[in-house]
N, C-alpha and C positions, 0 to 999 in steps of 0.2 A: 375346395380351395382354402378354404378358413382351417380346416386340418393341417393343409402344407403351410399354410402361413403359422401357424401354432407350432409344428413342428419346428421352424428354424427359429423362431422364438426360444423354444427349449434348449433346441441345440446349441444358439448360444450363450444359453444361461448357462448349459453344461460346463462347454468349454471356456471357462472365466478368463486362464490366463492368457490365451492366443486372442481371444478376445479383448481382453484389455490390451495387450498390447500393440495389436494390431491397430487398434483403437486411435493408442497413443499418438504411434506415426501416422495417421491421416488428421489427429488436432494440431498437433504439433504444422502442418502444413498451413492449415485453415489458420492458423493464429498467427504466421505469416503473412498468410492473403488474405485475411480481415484487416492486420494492423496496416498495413502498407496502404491499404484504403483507406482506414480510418485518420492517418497520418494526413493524407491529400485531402481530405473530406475537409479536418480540422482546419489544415492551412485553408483551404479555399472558403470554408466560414467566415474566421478573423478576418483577412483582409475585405472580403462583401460586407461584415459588420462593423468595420474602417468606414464603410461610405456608408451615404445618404441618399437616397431617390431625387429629394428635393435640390439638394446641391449641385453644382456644375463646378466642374473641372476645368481650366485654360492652360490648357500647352501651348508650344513653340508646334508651328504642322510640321510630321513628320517625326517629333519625342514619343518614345516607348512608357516614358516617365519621368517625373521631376528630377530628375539628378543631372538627366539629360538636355532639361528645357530649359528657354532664356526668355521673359518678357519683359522687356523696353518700359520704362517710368510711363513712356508718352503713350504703349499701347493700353499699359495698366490703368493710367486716367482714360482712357477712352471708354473702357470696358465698364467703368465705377459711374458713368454717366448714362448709361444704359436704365429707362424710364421701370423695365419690366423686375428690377431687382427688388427685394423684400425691404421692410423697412422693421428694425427690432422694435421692442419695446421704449427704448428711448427717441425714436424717430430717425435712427440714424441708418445708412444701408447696410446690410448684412454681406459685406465685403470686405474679404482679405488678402493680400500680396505677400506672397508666405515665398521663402527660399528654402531649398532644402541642400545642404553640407553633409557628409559622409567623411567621422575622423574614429579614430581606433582607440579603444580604452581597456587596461586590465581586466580581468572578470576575475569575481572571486575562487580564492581556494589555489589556484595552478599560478595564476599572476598571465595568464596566455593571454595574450590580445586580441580581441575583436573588435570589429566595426560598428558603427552606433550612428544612426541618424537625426543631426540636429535638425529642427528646426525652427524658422524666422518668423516669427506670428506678429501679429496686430493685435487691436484690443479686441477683434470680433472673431478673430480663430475660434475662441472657446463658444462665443454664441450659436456659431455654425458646427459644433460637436454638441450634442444630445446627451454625452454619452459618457462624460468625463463628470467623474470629480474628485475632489480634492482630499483626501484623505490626513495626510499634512502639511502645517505651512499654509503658507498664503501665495494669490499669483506672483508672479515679477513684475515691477514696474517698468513700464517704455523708458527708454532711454538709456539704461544702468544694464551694467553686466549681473544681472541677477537672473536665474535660470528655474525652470521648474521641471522636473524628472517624471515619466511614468513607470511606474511601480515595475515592468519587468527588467527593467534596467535597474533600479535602487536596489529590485534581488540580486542581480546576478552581475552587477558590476563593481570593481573595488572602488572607495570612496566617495559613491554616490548616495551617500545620507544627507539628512535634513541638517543645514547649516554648515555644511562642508565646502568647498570649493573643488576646484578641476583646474587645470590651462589647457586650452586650443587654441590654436591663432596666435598665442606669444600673448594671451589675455589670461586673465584670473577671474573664474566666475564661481559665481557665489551660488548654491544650491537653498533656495526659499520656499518650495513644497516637492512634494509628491503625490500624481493625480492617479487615479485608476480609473484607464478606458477600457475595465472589463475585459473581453476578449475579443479585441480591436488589433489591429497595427499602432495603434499608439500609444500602446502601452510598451512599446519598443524603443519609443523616442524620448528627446530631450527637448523644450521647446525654450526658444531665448526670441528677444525682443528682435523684429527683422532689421531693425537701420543699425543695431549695431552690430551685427553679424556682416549685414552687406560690408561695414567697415572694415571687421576685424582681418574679414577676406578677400577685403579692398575687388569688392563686384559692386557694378549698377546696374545690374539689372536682375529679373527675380525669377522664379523658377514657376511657380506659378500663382494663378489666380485663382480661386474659391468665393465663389457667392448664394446665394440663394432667392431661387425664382418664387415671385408674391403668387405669383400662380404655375406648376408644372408644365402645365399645357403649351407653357410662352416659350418652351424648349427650340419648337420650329422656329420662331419667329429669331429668337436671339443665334440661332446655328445660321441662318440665310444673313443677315444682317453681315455676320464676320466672316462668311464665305463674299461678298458682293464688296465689301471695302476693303482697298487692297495694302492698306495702311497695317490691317488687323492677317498677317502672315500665321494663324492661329489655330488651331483644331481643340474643340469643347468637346465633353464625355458626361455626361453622368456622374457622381462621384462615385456611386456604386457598379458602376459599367466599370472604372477605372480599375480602381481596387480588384475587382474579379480578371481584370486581363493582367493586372501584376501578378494572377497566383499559376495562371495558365505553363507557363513553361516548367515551374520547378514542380506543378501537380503532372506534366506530362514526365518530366523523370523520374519522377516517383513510381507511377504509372510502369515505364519500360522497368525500371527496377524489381518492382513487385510483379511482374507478370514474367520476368528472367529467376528471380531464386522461386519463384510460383511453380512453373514448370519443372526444375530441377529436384527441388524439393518432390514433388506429385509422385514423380518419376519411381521415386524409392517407395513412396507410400502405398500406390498403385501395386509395385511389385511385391511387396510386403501381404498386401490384400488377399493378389492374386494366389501366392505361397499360399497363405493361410485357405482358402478355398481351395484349391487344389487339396492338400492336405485333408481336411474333413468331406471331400468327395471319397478321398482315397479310406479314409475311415470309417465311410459309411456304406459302405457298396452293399452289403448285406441289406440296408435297410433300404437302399433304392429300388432292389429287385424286389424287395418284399413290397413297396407303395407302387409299385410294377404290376407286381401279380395280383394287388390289391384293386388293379380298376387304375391305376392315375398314367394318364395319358403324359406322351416327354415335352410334349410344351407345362405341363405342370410341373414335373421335376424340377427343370428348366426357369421356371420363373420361381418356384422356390428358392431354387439356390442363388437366385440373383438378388431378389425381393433381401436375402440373408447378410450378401456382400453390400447391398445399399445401406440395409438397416447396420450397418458398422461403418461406414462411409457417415452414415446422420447421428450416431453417437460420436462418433469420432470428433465431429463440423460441430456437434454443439456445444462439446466439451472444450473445444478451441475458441470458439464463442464466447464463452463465459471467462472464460481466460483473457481476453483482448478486450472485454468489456473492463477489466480494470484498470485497463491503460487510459480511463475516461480522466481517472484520479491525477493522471502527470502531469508537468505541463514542460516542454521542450524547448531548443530554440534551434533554427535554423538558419542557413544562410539564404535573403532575398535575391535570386538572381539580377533581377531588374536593378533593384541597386547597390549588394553587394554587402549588406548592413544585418546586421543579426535580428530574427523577427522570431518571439516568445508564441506559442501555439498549445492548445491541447488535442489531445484525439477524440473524435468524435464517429460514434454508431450511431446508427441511421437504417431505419428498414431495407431500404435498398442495399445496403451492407449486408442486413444478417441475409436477407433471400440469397444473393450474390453467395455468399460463402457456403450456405447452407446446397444451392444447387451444386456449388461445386465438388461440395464433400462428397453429395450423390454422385457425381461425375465420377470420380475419384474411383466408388464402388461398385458401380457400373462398369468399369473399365477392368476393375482389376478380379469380378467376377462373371464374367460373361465367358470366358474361354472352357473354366471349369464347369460351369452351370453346360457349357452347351456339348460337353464331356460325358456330366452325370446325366443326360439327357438319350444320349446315343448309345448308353448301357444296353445290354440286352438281358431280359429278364432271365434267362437260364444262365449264366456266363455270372452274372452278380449273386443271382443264391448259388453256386457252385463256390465261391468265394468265402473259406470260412474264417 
C-alpha cells in the first residue's frame, strides 16, 4: 500500500499543470465556503462581545429588540429599586434607561446613505461597558446636545470627526469624542444624552433597561419577581443571550447563502476533479495492468486512485484556506436585520472552520474520484498491458 500511496504521490508531482489547476477550482470553492462562514462567525462574535454575562437586559414582553421596545418612566423606576442590582464604585446603582433611535447618514467616498443607531445613555451606560474607550475627546455632558461617536462610524461616515456637528430631529449636535468598543456593536453607534433624545423625538418612554446583578446567580430571583407583578409587562435576557439572538437571523442567511453558491460552485469543482481522474486513468492503463500483474489486488488500484483525487481535494481546501485567512485583516459592515442599522464586523477563522472546509474539500475529491478510481479498478490485467 505505501507503494500505491507513493505512486500517486509521484503521479501528481508529474502532472503539475492538471494538478494545479484542478487544484485551483476546488480552492477557489473552499474559499467561498470558509469565507461565508467566516463572515457568520465574525458577525456572531461582535454582537456576543456587545454583551456582558453580568448584565441584564429589560424589554417590553414579546420585543425581538430595542428599536422595537417601549419601557414606561413608572416600570423604569420600579426595576431601579430592585435590592439585587450592583452598586459602582461611587455607591451608586449600576443602572441605565438607554433609548435606542435608528436615523440615516452619508458614508464616506459615494455620499450613499445608511442607517446608524443612536443611542440615549445615562451616566452609568459607560460603567456597564468594560469595553470601551475613549480614544478622542471627552464624554458628553447630560443635558447638552453633545454626542460621542464609535470609531466605526467616524471611519465610514461623512462628517463624523471630533468637533464637527450633524442634525437629526431638527437638532444640532455637536461631536466631543470618539470611543472604541473594539469588536463590539458599539462601535457602530453614536451615543447622546437620553432626556434629550427622548425630547428631540418627543417620546416618553425608553427602549430599554440595562443593569448589573451584585451577584449573577440573582438572575432567578429578579426574572420571577417581574413575571409575578403585573405592573412589570416585561421580559429580561442576559445581555449577552441578547446580542447572540440579534445575530441569529442574518447568521441563518448567510448560512442558506453560503451553502446555495457552495453547492453550485462544488458542482463544477467536483466535475473538474472527476475529468481530471478520468484522464490520468486513461493515461495510465499500461501501468495499472503492470501494478496488476505486479500482485496489487483492485481494491488497491481503487483506493490509490481515490487516496489521489482526495489528496487534490486537501491541496486544493488548503490553499483556499490560506486564502480566506486574509480576510482576518478586513473589516466590513452590514446591514443588522433586527434593526436595520449598519453593523462594522470582521472575519473570523476558528478550528471548527478550517476542519469544516478541510472535510469538505475531501468531499469534493471523494466525489469527483470515485467513479474513475472504481473504473481503473475493474481493468483487466490482459486488456490494460495489450494497451500501448
Amino acid at each position: 500500500m505505501v507503494i500505491l500511496l507513493s505512486y500517486s504521490f509521484r503521479n501528481l508531482w508529474t502532472r503539475k499543470l492538471t494538478t494545479v489547476l484542478t487544484s485551483i477550482g476546488m480552492a477557489l470553492v473552499v474559499f467561498v465556503f470558509s469565507s461565508i462562514l467566516m463572515m457568520a462567525e465574525g458577525l456572531r462574535i461582535t454582537l456576543i462581545s456587545t454583551g456582558s454575562f453580568e448584565n441584564i437586559v429589560i424589554l417590553r414582553k414579546g420585543s425581538s429588540s430595542e428599536v422595537q421596545s417601549s419601557i414606561t418612566r413608572f416600570q423604569a423606576s420600579l426595576l431601579e429599586s430592585f435590592p439585587e442590582i450592583a452598586l459602582g464604585e461611587d455607591g451608586k446603582r449600576l443602572f441605565s434607561k438607554e433609548i435606542v433611535v435608528i436615523i440615516s447618514l452619508p458614508k464616506r467616498g459615494n455620499k450613499k446613505e445608511s442607517y446608524v443607531t443612536i443611542r440615549g445613555i445615562e451616566e452609568k451606560s459607560f460603567a456597564l461597558r468594560h469595553n470601551l474607550t475613549i480614544i478622542e475627546g471627552r464624554l458628553p455632558r447630560a443635558g447638552t446636545h453633545e454626542i460621542i461617536s464609535g470609531k466605526a462610524v467616524s471611519d465610514r461616515f461623512e462628517g463624523i470627526g471630533l468637533g464637527q456637528t450633524i442634525k437629526f430631529g431638527a437638532q444640532q449636535w455637536q461631536i466631543v469624542g470618539i470611543f472604541d468598543a473594539r469588536n463590539t456593536g458599539f462601535n457602530s453607534e453614536i451615543w447622546v444624552d437620553v432626556e434629550q433624545l427622548l425630547q428631540t423625538f418627543r417620546r416618553n418612554s425608553y427602549s430599554s433597561v440595562i443593569f448589573r446583578l451584585h451577584d449573577p446567580k440573582d438572575f432567578g430571583i429578579i426574572k420571577e419577581r417581574i413575571e409575578k407583578d403585573p405592573r412589570l409587562q416585561l421580559d429580561l435576557k442576559r445581555e449577552v443571550k441578547y446580542y447572540e439572538e440579534q445575530s441569529a437571523m442574518m447568521r441563518k442567511f448567510l448560512r442558506i447563502l453560503g451553502n446555495t453558491l457552495t453547492i453550485i460552485f462544488s458542482i463544477g469543482a467536483i466535475t473538474g476533479a472527476m475529468i481530471t481522474m478520468y484522464g490520468a486513468v486513461a493515461n495510465r492503463i499500461n501501468e495499472i495492468g503492470t501494478l496488476r500483474a505486479l500482485g496489487f489486488q483492485r481494491k488497491d488500484i481503487m483506493i490509490a486512485f481515490m487516496f489521489e483525487s482526495i489528496l487534490l481535494g486537501v491541496i486544493g481546501g488548503g490553499a483556499g484556506l490560506v486564502l480566506s485567512s486574509f480576510l482576518q485583516f478586513f473589516t466590513i459592515s452590514t446591514i443588522n436585520f433586527q434593526t436595520f442599522s449598519e453593523l462594522a464586523f470582521s472575519f473570523k477563522l476558528t478550528f471548527e472552520i478550517v476542519w469544516k472546509s478541510i472535510a469538505f474539500s475531501m468531499g469534493m475529491g471523494l466525489i469527483g474520484g470515485i467513479l474513475p478510481a472504481i473504473r481503473a479498478s475493474r481493468m483487466r490485467i490482459v486488456d490494460a498491458l495489450r494497451v500501448s
